[in-house]
The first five atom37 places (N, CA, C, CB, O) and aatype in JSON, in Angstrom:
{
  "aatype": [20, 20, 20, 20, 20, 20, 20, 20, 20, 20, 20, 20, 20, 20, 20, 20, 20, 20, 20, 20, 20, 20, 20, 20, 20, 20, 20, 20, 20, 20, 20, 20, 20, 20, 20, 20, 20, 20, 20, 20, 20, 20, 20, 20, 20, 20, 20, 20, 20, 20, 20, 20, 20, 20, 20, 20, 20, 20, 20, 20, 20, 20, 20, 20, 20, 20, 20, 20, 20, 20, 20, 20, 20, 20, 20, 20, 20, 20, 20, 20, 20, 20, 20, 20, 20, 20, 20, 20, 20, 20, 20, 20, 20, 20, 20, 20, 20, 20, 20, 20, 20, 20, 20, 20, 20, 20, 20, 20, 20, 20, 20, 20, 20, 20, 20, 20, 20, 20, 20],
  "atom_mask": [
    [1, 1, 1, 1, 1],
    [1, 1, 1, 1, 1],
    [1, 1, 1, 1, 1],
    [1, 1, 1, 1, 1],
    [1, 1, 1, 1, 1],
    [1, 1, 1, 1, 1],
    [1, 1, 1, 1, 1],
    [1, 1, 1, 1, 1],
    [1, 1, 1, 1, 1],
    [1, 1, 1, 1, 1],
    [1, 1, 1, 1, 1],
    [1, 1, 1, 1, 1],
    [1, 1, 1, 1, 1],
    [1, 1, 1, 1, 1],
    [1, 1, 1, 1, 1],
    [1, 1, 1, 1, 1],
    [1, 1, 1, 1, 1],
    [1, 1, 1, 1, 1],
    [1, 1, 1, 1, 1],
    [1, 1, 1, 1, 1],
    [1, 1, 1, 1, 1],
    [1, 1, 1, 1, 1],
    [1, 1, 1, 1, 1],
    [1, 1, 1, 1, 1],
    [1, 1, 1, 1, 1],
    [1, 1, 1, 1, 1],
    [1, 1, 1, 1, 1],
    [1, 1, 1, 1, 1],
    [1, 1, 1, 1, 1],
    [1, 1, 1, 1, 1],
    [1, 1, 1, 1, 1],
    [1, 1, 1, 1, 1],
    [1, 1, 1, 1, 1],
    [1, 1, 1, 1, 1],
    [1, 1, 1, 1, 1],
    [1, 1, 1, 1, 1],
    [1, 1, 1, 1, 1],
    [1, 1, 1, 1, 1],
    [1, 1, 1, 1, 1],
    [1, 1, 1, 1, 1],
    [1, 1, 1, 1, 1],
    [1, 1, 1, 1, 1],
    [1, 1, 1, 1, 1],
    [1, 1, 1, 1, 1],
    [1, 1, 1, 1, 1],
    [1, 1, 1, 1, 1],
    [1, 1, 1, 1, 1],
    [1, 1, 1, 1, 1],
    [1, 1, 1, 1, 1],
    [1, 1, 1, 1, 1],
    [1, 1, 1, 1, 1],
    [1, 1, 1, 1, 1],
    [1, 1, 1, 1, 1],
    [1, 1, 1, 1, 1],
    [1, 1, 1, 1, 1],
    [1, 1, 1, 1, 1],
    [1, 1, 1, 1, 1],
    [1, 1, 1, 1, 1],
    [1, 1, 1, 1, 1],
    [1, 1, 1, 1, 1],
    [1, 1, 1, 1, 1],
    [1, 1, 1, 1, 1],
    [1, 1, 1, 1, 1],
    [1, 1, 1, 1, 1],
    [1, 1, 1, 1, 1],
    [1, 1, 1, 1, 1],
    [1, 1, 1, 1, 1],
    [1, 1, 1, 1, 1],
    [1, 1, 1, 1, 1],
    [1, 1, 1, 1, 1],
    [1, 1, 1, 1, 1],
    [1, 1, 1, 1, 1],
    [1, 1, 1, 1, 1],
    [1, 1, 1, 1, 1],
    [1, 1, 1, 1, 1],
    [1, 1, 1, 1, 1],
    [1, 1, 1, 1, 1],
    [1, 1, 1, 1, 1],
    [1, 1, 1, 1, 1],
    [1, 1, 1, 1, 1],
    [1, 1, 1, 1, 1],
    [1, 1, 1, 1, 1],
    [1, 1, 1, 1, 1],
    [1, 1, 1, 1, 1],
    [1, 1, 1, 1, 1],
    [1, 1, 1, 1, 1],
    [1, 1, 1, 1, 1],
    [1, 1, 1, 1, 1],
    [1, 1, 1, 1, 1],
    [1, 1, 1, 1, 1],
    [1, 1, 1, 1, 1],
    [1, 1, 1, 1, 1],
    [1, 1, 1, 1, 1],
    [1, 1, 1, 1, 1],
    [1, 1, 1, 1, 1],
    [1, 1, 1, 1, 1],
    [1, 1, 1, 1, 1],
    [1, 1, 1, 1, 1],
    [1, 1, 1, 1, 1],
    [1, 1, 1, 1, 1],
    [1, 1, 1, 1, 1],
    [1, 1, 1, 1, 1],
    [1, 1, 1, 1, 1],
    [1, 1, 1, 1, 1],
    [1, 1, 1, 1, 1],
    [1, 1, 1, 1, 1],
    [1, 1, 1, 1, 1],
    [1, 1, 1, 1, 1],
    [1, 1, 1, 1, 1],
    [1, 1, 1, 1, 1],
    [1, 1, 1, 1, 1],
    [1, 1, 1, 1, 1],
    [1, 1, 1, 1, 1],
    [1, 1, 1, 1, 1],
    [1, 1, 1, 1, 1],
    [1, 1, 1, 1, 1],
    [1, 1, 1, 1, 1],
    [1, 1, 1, 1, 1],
    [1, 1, 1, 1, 1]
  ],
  "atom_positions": [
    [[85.53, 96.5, 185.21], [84.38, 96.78, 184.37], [83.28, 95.77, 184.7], [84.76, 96.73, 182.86], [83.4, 94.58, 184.98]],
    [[82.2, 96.51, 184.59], [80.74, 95.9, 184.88], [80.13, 95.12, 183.74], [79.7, 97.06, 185.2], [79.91, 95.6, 182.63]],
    [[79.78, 93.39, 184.26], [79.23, 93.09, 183.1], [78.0, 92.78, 183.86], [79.93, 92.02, 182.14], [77.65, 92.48, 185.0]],
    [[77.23, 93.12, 181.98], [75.77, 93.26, 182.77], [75.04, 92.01, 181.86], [74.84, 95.13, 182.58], [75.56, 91.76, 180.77]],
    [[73.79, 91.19, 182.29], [73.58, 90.4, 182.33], [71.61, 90.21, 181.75], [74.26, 90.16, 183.56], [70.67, 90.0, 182.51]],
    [[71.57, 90.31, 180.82], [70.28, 90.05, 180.32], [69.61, 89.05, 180.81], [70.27, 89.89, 179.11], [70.03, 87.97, 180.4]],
    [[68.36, 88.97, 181.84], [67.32, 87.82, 181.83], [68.57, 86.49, 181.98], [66.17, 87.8, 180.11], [68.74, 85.64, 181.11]],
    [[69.38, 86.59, 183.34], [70.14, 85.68, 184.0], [69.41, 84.29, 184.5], [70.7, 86.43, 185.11], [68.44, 84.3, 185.26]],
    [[69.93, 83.24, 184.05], [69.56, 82.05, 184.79], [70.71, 80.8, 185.0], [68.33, 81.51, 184.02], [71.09, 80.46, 183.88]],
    [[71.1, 80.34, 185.61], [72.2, 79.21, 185.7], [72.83, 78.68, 184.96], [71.96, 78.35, 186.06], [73.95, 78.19, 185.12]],
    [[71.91, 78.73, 183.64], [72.45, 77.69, 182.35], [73.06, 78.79, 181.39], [71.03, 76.67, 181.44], [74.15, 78.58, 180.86]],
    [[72.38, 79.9, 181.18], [72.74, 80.83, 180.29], [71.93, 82.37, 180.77], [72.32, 80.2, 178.75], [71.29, 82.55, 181.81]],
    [[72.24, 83.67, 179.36], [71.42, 84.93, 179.68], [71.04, 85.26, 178.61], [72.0, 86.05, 180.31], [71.62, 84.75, 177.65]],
    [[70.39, 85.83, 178.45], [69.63, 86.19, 177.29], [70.55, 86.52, 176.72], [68.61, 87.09, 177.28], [71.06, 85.66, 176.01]],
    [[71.31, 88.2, 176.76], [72.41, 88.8, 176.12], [73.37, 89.45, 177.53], [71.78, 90.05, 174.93], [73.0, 90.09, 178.51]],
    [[74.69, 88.96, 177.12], [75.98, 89.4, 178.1], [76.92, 90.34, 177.59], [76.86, 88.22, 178.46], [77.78, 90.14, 176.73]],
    [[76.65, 91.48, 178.29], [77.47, 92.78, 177.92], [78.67, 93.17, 178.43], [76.82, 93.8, 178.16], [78.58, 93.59, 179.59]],
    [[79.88, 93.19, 177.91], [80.99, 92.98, 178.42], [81.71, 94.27, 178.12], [81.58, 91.76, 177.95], [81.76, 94.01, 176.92]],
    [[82.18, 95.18, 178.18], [83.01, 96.48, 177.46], [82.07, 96.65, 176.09], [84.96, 96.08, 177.0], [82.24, 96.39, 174.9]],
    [[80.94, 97.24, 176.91], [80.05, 97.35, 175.46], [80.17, 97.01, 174.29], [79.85, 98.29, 175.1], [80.25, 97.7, 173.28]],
    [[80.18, 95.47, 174.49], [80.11, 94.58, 173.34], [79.01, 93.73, 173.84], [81.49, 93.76, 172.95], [79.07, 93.65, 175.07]],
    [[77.9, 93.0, 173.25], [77.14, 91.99, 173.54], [77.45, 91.47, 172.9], [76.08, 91.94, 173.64], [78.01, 91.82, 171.86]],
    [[76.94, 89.35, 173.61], [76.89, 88.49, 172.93], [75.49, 88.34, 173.37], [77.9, 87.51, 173.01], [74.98, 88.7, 174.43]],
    [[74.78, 87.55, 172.05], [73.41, 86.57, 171.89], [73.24, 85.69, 171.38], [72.52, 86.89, 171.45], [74.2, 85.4, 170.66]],
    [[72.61, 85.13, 171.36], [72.36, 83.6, 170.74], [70.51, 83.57, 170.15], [72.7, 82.15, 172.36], [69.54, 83.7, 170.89]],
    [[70.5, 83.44, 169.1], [69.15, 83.32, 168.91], [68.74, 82.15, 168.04], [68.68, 84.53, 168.37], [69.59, 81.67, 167.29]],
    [[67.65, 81.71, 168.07], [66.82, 79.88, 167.34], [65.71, 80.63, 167.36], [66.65, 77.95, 168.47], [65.41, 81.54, 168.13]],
    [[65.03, 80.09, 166.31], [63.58, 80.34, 166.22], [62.67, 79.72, 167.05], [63.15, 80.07, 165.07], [62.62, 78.51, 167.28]],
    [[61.72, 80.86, 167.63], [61.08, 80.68, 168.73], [59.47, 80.14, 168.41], [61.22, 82.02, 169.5], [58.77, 79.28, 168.93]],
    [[59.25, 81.26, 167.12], [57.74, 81.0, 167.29], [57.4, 79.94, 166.97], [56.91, 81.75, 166.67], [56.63, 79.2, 167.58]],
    [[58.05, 79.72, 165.79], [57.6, 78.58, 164.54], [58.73, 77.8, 163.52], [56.61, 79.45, 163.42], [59.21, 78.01, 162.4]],
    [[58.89, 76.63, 164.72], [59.86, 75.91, 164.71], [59.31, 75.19, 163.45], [60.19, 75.16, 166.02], [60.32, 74.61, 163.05]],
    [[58.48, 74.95, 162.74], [57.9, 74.42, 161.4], [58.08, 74.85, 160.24], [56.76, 74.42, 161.36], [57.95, 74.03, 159.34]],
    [[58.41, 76.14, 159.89], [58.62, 77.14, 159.59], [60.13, 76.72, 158.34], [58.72, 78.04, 161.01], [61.25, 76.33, 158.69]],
    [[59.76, 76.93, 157.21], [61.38, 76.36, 156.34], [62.0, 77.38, 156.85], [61.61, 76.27, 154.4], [61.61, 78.19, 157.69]],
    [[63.78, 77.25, 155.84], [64.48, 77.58, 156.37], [64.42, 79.77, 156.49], [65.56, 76.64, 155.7], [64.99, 80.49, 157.31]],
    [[63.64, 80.09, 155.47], [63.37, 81.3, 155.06], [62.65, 82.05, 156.21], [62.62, 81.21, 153.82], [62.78, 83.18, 156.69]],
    [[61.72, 80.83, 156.5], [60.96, 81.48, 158.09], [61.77, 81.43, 159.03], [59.68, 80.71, 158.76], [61.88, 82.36, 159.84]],
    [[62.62, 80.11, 159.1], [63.48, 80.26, 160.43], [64.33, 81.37, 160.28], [64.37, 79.01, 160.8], [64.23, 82.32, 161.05]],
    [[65.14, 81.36, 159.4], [65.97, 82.67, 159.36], [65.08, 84.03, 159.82], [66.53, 82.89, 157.76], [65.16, 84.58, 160.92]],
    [[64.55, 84.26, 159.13], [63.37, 85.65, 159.02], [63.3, 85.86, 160.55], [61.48, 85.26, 158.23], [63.8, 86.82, 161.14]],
    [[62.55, 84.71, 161.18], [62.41, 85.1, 163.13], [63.72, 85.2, 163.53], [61.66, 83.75, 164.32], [63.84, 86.34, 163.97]],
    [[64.86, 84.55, 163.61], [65.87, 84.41, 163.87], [66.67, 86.09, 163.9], [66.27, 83.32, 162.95], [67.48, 86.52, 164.72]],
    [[66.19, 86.63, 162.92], [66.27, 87.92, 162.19], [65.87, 88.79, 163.01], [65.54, 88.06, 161.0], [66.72, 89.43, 163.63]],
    [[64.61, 89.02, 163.21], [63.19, 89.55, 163.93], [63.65, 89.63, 165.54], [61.67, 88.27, 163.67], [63.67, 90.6, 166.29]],
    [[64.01, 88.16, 165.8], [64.38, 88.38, 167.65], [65.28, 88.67, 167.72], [64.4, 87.39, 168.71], [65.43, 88.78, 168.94]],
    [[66.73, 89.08, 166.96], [68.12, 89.26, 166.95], [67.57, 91.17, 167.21], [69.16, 88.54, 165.19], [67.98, 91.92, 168.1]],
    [[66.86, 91.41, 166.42], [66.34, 93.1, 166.35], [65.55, 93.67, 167.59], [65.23, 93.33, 165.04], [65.03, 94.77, 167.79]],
    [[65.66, 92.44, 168.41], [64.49, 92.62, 169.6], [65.79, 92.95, 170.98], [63.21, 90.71, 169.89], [65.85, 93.79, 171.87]],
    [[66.78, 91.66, 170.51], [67.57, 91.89, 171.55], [68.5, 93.16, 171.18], [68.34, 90.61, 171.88], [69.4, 93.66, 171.87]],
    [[68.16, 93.44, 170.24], [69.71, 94.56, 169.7], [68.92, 96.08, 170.54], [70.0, 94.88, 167.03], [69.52, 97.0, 171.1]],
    [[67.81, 95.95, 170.41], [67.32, 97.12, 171.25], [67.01, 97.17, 172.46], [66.41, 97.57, 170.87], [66.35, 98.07, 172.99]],
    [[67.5, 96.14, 173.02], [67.33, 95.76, 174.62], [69.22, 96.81, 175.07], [67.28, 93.18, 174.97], [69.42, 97.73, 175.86]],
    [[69.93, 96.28, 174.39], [71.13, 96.79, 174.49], [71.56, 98.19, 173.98], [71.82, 95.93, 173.97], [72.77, 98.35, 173.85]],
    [[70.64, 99.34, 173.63], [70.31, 100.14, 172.45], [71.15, 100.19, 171.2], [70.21, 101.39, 172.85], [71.46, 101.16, 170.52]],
    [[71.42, 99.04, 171.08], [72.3, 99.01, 169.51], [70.91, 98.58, 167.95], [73.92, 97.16, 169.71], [69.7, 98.58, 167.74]],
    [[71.58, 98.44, 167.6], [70.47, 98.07, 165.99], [71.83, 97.29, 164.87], [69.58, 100.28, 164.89], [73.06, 97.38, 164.89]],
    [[70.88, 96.54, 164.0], [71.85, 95.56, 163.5], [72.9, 96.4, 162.46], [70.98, 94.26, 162.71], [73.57, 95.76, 161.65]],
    [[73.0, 97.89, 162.52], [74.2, 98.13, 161.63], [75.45, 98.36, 162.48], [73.97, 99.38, 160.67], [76.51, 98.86, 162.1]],
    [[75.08, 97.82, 163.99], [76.49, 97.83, 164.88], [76.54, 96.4, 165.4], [76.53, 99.02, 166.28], [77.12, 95.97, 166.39]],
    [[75.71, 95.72, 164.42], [76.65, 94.23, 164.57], [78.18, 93.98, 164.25], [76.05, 93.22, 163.63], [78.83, 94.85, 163.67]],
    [[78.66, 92.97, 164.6], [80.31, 92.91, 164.64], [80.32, 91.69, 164.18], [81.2, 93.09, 166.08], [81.31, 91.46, 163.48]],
    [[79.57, 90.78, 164.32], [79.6, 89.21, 163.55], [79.05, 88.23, 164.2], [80.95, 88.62, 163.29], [78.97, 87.89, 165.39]],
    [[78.69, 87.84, 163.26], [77.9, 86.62, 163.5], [77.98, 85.06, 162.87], [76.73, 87.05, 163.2], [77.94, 84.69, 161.7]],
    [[78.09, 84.33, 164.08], [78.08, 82.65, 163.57], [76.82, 82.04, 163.24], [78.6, 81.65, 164.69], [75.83, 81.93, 163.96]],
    [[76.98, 81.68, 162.1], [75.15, 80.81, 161.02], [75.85, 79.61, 161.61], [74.77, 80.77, 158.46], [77.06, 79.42, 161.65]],
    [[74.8, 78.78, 162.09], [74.61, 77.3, 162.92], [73.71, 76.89, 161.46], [73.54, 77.28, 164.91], [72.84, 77.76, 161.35]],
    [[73.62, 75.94, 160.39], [72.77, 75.71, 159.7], [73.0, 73.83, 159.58], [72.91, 76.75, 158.41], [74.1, 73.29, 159.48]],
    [[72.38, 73.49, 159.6], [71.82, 71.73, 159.57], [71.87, 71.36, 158.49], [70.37, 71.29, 159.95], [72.23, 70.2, 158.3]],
    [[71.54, 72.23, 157.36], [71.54, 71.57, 155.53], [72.75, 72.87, 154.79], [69.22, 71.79, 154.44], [72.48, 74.06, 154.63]],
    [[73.37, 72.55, 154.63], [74.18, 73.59, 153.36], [73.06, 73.8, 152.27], [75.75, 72.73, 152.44], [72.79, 74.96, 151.95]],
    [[72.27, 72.56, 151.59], [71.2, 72.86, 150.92], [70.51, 74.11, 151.21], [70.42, 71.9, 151.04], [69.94, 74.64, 150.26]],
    [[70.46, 74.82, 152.6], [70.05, 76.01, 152.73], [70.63, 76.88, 153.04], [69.35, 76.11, 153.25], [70.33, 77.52, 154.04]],
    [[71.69, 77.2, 152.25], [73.01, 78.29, 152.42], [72.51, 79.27, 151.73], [74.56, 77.9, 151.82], [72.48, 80.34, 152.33]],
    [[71.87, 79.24, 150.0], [71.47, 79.99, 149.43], [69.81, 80.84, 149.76], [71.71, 79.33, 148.41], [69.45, 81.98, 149.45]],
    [[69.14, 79.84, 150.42], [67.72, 80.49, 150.94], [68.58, 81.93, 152.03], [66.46, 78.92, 152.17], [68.66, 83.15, 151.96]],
    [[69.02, 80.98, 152.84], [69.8, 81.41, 154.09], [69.93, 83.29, 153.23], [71.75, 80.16, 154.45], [69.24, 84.3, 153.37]],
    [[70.82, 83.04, 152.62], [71.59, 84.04, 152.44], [70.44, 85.6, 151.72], [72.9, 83.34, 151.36], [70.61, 86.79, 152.0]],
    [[69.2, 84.94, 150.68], [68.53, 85.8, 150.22], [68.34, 86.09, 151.65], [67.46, 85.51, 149.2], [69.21, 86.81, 152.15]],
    [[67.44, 85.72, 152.36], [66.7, 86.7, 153.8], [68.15, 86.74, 154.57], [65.08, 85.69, 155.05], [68.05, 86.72, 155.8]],
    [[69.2, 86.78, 154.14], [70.24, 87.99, 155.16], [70.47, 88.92, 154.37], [71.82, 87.56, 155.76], [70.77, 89.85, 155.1]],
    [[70.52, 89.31, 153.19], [70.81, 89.56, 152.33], [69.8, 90.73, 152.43], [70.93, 88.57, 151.44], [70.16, 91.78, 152.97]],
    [[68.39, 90.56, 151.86], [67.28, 91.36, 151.92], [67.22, 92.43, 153.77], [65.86, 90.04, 151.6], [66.69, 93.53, 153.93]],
    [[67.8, 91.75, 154.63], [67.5, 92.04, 156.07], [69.06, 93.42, 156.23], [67.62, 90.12, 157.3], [69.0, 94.39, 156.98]],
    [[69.96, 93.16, 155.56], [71.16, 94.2, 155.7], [71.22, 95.55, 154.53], [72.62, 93.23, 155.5], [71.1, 95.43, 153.31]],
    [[71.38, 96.57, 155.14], [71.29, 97.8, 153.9], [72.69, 97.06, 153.2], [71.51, 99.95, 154.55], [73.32, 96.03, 153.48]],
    [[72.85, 98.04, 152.23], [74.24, 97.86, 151.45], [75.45, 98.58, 152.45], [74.16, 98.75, 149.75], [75.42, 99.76, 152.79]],
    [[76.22, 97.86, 152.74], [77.81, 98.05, 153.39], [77.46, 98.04, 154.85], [78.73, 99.65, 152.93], [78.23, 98.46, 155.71]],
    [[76.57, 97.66, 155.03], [76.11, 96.99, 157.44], [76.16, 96.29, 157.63], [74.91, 96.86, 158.5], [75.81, 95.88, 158.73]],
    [[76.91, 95.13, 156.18], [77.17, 93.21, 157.24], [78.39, 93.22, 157.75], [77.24, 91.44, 156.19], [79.49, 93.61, 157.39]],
    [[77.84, 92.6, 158.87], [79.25, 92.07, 159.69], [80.0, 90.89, 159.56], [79.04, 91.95, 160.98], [79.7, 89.95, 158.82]],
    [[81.18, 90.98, 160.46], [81.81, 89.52, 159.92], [80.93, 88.47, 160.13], [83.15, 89.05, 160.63], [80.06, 88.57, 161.0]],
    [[81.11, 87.16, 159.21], [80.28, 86.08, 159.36], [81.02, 85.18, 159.25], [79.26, 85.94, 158.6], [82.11, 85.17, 158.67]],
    [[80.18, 83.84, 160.12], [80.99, 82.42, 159.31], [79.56, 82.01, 159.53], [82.61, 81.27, 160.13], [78.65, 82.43, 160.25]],
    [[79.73, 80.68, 158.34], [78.89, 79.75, 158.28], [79.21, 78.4, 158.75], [78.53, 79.74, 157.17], [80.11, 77.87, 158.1]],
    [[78.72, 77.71, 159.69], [79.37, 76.49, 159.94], [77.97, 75.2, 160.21], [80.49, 76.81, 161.42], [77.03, 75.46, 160.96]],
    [[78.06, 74.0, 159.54], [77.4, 73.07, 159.39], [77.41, 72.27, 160.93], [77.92, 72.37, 158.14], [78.32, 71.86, 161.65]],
    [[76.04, 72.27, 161.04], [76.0, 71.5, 162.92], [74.63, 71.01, 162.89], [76.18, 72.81, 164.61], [73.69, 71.39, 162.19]],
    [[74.69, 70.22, 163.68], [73.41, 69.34, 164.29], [73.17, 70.2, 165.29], [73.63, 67.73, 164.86], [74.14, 70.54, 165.97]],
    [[72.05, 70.66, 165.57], [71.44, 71.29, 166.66], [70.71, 70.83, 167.53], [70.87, 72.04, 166.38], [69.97, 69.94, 167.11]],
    [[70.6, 71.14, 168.87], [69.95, 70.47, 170.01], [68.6, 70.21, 169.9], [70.11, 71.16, 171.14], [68.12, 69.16, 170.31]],
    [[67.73, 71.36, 169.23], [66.74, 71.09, 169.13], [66.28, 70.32, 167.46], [66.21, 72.27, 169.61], [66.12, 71.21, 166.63]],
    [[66.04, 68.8, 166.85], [66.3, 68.65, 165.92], [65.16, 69.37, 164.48], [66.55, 67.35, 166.16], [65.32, 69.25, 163.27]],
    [[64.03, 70.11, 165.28], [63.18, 71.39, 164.71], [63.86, 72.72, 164.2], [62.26, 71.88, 165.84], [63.42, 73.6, 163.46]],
    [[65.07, 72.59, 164.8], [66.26, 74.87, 164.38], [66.37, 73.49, 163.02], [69.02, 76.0, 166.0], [66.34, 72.26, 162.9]],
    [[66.53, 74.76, 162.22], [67.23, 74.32, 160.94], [68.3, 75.52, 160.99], [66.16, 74.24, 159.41], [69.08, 75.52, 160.04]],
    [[68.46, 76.57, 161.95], [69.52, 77.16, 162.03], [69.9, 78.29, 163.17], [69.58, 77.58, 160.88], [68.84, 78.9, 163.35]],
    [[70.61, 78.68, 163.76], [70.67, 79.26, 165.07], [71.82, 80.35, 164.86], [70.98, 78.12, 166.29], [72.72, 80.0, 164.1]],
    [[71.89, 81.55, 165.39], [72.97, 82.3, 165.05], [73.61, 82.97, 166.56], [72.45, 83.45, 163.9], [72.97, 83.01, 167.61]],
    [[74.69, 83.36, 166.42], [75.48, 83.78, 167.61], [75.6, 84.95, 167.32], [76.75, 83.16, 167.93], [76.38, 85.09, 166.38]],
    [[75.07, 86.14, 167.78], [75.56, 87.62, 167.22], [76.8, 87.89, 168.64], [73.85, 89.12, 167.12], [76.89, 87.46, 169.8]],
    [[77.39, 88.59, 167.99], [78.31, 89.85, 168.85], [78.07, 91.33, 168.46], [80.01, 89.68, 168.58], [77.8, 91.32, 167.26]],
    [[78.04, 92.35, 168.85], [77.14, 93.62, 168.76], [78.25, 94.7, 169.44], [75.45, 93.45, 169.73], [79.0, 94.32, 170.34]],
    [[78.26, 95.89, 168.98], [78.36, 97.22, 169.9], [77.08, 97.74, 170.24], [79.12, 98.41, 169.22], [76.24, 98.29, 169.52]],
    [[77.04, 97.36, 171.94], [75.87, 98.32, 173.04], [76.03, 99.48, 172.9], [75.94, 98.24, 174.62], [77.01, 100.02, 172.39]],
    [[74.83, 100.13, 173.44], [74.71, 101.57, 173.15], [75.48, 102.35, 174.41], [73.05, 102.0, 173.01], [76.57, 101.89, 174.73]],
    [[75.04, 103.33, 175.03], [75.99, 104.05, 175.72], [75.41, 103.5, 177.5], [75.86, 105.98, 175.2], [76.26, 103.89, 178.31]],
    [[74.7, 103.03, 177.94], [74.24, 102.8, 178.52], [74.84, 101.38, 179.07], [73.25, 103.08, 178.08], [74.29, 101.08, 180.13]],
    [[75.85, 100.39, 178.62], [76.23, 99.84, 178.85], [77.81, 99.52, 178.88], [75.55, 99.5, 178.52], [78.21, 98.45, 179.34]]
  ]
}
């Protein structure tokens, strides 16, 4: 089986499609200033960007890892995931407390996805 390889570079790919499953990784891009409501929100926004690169959409997410820096923002966190999922389309989740590379993410998420037919 063919894996296919989103916007490839040495270090990493955008999104890696394996038995039509993707993985991604997304941090807020625009507006790293942004509390935690904005970071989530883009975080949100570019996760929906890559999900249609793969033709999936976020009610064939499969789960996702929350990277968050403050537990203090577990509950912001959660209204804008919360508001962003219909009723019964969340996927598995964990939440796990980390220092992030860039010390501007106040939070970063790892999706895994079902690709559309095309992959």
């Amino acid at each position: 089986m063919q894996i296919h390889r989103i916007n490839p570079s040495k270090r990493w790919s955008d999104i890696t499609v394996f038995n039509k499953i993707a993985h991604f990784v997304e941090v807020p891009e625009s507006d790293t200033g942004a509390d935690i409501k904005g970071q989530v929100a883009q975080v949100l926004s570019q996760a929906e960007a890559s999900l249609a690169k793969v033709d999936s959409d976020k009610t064939r997410l499969l789960s996702v890892t929350i990277y968050l820096t403050d537990f203090a923002n577990f509950d912001a966190l959660n209204e804008v995931w919360d508001a962003w999922f219909e009723e019964g389309t969340g996927p598995s989740r964990a939440c796990v407390k980390a220092e992030l590379a860039n010390p501007e993410y106040l939070v970063e998420m790892a999706f895994v996805a079902a690709a559309g037919e095309g992959f």
